[in-house]
PyMOL commands that place a pseudoatom at each C-alpha (Angstrom):
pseudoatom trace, name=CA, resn=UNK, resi=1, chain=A, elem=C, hetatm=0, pos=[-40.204, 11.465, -99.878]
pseudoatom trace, name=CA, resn=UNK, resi=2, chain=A, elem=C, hetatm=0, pos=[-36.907, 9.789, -99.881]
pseudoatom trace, name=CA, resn=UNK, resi=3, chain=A, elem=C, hetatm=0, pos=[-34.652, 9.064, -97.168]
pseudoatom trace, name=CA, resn=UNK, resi=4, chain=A, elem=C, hetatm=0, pos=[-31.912, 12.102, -98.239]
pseudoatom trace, name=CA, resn=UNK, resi=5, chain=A, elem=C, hetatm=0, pos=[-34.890, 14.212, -98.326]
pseudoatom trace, name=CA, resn=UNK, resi=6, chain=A, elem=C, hetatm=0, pos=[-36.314, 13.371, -94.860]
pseudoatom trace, name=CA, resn=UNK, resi=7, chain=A, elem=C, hetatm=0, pos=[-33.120, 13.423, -93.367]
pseudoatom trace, name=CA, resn=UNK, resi=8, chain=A, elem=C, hetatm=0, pos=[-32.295, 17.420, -94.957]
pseudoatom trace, name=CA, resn=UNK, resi=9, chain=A, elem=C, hetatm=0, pos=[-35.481, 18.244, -93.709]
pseudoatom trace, name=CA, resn=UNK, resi=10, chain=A, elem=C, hetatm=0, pos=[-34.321, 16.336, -90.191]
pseudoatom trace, name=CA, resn=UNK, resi=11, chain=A, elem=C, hetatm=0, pos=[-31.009, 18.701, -89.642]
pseudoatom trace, name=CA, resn=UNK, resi=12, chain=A, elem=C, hetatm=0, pos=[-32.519, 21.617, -91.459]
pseudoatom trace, name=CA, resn=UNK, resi=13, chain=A, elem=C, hetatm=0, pos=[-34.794, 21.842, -88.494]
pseudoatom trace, name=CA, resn=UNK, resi=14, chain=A, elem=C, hetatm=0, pos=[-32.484, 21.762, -85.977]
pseudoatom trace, name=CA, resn=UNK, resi=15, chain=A, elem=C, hetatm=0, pos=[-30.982, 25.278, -84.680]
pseudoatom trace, name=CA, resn=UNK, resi=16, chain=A, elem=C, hetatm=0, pos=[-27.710, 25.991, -85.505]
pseudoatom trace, name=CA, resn=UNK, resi=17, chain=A, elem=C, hetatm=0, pos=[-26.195, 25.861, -82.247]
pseudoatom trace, name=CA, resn=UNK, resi=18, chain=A, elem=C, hetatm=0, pos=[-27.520, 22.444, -81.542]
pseudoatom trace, name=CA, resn=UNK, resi=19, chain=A, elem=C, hetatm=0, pos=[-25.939, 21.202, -84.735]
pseudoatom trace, name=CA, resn=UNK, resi=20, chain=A, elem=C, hetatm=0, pos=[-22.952, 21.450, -83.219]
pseudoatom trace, name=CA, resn=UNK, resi=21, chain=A, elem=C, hetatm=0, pos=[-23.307, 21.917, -79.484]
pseudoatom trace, name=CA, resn=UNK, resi=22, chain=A, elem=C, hetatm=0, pos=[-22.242, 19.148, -77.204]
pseudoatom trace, name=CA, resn=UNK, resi=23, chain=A, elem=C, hetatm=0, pos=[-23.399, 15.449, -77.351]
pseudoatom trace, name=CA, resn=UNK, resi=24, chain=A, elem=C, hetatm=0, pos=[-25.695, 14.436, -74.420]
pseudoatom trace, name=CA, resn=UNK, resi=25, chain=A, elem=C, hetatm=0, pos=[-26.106, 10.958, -74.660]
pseudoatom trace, name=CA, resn=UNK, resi=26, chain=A, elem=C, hetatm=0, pos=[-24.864, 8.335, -72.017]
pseudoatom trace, name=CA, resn=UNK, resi=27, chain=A, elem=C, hetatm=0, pos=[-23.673, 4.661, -71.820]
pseudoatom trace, name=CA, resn=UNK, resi=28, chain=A, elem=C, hetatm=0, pos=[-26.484, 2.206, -73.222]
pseudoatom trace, name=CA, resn=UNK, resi=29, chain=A, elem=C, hetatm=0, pos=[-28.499, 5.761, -75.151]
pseudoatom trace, name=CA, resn=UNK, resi=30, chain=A, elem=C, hetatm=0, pos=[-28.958, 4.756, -79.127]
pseudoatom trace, name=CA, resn=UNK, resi=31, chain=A, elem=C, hetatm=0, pos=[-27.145, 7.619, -80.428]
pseudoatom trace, name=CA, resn=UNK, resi=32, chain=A, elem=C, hetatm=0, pos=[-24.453, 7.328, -78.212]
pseudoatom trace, name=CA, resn=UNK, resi=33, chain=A, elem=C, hetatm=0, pos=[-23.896, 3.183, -78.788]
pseudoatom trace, name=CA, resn=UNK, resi=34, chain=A, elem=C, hetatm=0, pos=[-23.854, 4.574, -82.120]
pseudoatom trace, name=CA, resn=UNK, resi=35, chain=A, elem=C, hetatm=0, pos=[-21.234, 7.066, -81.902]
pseudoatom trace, name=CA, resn=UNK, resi=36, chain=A, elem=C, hetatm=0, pos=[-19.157, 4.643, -80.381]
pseudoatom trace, name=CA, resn=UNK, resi=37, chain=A, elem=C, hetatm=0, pos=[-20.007, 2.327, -82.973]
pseudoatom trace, name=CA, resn=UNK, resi=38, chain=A, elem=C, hetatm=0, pos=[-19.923, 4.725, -85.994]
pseudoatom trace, name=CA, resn=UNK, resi=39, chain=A, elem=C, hetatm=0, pos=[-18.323, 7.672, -85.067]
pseudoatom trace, name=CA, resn=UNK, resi=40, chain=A, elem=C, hetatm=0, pos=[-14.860, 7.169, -86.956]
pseudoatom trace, name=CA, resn=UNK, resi=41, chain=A, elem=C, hetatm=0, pos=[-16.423, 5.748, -90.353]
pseudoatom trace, name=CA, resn=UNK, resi=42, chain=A, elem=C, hetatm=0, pos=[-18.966, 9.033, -90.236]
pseudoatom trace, name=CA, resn=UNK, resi=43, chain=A, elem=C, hetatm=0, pos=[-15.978, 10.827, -89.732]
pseudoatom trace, name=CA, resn=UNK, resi=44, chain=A, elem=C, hetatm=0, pos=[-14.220, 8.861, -92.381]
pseudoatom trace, name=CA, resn=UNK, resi=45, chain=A, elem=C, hetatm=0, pos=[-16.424, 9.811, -95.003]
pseudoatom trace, name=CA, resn=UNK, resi=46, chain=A, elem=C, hetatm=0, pos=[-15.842, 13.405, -94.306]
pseudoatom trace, name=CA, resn=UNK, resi=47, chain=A, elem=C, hetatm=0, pos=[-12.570, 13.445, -94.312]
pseudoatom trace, name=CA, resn=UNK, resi=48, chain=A, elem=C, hetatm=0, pos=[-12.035, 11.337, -97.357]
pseudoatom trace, name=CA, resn=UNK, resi=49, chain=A, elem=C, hetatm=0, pos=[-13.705, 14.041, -99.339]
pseudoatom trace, name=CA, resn=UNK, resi=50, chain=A, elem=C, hetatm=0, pos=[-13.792, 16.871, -97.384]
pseudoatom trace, name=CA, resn=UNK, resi=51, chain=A, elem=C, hetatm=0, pos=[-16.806, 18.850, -99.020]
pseudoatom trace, name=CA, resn=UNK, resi=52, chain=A, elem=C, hetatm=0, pos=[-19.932, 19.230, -98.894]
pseudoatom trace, name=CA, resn=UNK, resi=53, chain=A, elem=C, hetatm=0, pos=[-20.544, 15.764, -100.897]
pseudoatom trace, name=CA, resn=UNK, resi=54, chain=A, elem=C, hetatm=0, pos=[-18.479, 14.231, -98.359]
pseudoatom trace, name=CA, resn=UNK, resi=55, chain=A, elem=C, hetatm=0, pos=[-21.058, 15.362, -95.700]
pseudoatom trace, name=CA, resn=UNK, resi=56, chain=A, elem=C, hetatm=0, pos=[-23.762, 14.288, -98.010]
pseudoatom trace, name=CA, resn=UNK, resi=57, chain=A, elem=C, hetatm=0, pos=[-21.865, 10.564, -97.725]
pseudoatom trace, name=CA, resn=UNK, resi=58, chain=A, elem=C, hetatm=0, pos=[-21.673, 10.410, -94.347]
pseudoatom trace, name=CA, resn=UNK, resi=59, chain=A, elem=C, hetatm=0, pos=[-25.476, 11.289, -93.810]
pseudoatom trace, name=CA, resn=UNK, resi=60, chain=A, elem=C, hetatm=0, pos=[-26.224, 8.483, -96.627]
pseudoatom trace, name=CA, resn=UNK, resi=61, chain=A, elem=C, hetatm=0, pos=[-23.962, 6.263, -94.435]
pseudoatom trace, name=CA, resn=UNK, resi=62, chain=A, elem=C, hetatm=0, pos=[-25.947, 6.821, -90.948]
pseudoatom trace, name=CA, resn=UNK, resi=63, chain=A, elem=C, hetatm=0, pos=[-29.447, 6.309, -92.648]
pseudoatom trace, name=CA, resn=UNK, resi=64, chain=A, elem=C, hetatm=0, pos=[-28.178, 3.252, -93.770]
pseudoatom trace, name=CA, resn=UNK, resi=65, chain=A, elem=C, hetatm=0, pos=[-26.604, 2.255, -90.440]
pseudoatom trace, name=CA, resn=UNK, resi=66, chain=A, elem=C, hetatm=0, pos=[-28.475, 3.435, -87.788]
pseudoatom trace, name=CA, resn=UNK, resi=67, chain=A, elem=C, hetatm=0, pos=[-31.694, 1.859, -87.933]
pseudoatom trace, name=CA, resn=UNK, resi=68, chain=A, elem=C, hetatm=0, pos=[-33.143, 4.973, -85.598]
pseudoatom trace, name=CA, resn=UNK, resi=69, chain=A, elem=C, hetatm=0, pos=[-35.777, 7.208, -87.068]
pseudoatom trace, name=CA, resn=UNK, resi=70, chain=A, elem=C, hetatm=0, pos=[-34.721, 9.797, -90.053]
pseudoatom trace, name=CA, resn=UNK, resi=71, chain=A, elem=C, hetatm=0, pos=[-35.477, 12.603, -87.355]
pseudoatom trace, name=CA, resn=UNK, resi=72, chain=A, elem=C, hetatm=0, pos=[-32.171, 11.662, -85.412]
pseudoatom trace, name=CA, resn=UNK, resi=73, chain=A, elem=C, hetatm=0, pos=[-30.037, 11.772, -88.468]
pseudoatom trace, name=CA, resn=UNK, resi=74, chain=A, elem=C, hetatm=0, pos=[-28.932, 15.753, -87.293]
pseudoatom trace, name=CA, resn=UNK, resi=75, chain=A, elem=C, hetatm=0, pos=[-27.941, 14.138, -84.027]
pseudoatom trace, name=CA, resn=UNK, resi=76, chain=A, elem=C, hetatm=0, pos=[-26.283, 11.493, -84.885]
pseudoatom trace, name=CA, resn=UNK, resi=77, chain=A, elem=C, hetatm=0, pos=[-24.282, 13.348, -87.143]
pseudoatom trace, name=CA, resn=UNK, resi=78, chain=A, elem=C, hetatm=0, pos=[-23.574, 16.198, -84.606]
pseudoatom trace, name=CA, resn=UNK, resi=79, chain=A, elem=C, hetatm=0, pos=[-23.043, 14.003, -82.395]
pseudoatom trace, name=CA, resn=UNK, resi=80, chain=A, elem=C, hetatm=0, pos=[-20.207, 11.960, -84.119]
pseudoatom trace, name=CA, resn=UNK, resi=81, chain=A, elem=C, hetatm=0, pos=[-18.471, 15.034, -85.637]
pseudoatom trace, name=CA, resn=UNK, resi=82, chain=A, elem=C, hetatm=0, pos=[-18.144, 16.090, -82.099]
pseudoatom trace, name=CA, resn=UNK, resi=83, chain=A, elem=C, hetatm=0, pos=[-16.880, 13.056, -80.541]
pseudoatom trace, name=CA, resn=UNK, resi=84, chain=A, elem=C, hetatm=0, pos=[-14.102, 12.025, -83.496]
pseudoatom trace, name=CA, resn=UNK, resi=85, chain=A, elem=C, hetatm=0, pos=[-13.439, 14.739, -86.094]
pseudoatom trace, name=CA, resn=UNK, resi=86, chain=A, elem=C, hetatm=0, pos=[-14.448, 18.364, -84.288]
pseudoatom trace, name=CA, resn=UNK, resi=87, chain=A, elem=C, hetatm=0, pos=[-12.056, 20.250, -87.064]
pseudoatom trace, name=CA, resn=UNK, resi=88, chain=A, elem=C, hetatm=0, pos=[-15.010, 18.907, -88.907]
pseudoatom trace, name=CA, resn=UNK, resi=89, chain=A, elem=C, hetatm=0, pos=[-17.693, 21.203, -87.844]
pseudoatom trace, name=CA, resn=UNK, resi=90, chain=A, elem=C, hetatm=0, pos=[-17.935, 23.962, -90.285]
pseudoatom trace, name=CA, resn=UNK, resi=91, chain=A, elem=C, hetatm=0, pos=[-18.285, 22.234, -92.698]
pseudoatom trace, name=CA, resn=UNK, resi=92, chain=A, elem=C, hetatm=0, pos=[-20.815, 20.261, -91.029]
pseudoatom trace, name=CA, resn=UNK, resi=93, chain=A, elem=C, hetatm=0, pos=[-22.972, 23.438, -90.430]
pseudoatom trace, name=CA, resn=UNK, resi=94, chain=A, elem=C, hetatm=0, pos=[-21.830, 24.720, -93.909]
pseudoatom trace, name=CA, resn=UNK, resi=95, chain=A, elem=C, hetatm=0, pos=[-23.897, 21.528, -95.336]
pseudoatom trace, name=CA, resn=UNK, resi=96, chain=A, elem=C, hetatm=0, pos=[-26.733, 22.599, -92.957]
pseudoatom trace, name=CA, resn=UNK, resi=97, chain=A, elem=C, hetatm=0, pos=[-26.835, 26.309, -94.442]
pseudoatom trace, name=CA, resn=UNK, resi=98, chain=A, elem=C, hetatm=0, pos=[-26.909, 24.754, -98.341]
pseudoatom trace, name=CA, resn=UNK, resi=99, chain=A, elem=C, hetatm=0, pos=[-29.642, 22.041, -96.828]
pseudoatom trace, name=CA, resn=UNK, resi=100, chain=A, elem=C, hetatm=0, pos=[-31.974, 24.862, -95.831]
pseudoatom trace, name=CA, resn=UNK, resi=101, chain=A, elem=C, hetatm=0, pos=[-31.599, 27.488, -98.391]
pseudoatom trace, name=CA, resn=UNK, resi=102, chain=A, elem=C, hetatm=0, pos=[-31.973, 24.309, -101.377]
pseudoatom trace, name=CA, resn=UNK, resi=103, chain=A, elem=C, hetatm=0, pos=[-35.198, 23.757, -99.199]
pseudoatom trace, name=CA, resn=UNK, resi=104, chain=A, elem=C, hetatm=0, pos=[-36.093, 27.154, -99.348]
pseudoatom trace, name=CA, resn=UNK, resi=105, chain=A, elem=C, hetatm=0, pos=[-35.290, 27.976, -103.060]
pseudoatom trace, name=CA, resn=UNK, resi=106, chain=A, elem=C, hetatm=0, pos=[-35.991, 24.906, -105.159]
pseudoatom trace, name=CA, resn=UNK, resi=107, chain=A, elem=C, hetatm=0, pos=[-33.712, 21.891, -106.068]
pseudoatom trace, name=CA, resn=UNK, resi=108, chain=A, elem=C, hetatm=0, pos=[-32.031, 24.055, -109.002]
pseudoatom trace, name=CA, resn=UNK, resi=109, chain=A, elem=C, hetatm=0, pos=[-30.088, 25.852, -106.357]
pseudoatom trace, name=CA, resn=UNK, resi=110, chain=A, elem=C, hetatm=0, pos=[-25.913, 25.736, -105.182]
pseudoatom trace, name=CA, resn=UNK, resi=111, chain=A, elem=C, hetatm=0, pos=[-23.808, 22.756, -106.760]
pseudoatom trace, name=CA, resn=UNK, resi=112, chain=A, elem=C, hetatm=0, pos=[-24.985, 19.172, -107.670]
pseudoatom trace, name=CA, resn=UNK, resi=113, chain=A, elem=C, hetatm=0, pos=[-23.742, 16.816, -104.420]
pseudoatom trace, name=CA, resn=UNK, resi=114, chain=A, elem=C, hetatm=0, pos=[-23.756, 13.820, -106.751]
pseudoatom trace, name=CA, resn=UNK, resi=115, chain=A, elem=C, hetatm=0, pos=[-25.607, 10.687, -105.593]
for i in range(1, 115): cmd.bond("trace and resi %d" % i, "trace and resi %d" % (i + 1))
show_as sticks, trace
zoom trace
């Protein structure tokens, strides 16, 4: 399974509200020292296309950044809408929703994200 996959899978699990709800990470915590470090270039890739590809291009950016396990990828992208671009959110969850219904109906379903 690749790395896009594992990491849909990753924030497809996570409820809703937790996509979104507020950070709790402290000083010296992984995803934290990541937001701080990341944050604004996740955000970045958002806003510089501000669909659901560009969601899609941030998530590619923390696999390849964060070095923590695939499983954190909903986190650290929660986490880093929340803390630099909060307009950001629905369409954040808006990725979520097309994550889990392409997961539940096949590959063939909603628009092509690109690469």
């Amino acid at each position: 399974m690749g790395k896009m996959v594992l990491s849909a899978v990753a924030l497809c699990g996570l409820p809703m509200g937790l996509v979104l709800a507020a950070p709790a990470f402290a000083s010296g915590d992984q995803i934290g020292d990541y937001v701080t470090d990341h944050g604004n270039d996740v955000c970045a890739f958002i806003n510089d296309q501000p669909s659901l590809a560009g969601v899609k291009h941030a998530v590619s950016h923390i696999l390849a950044t964060s070095g923590l396990p695939e499983d954190q990828t909903g986190r650290l992208l929660a986490s880093s809408v929340i803390a630099d671009c909060p307009q950001d959110g629905p369409l954040v969850q808006e990725f979520v929703l097309y994550e889990r219904l392409r997961q539940q109906n096949g590959p063939g379903v909603g628009v092509t994200l690109g690469p």
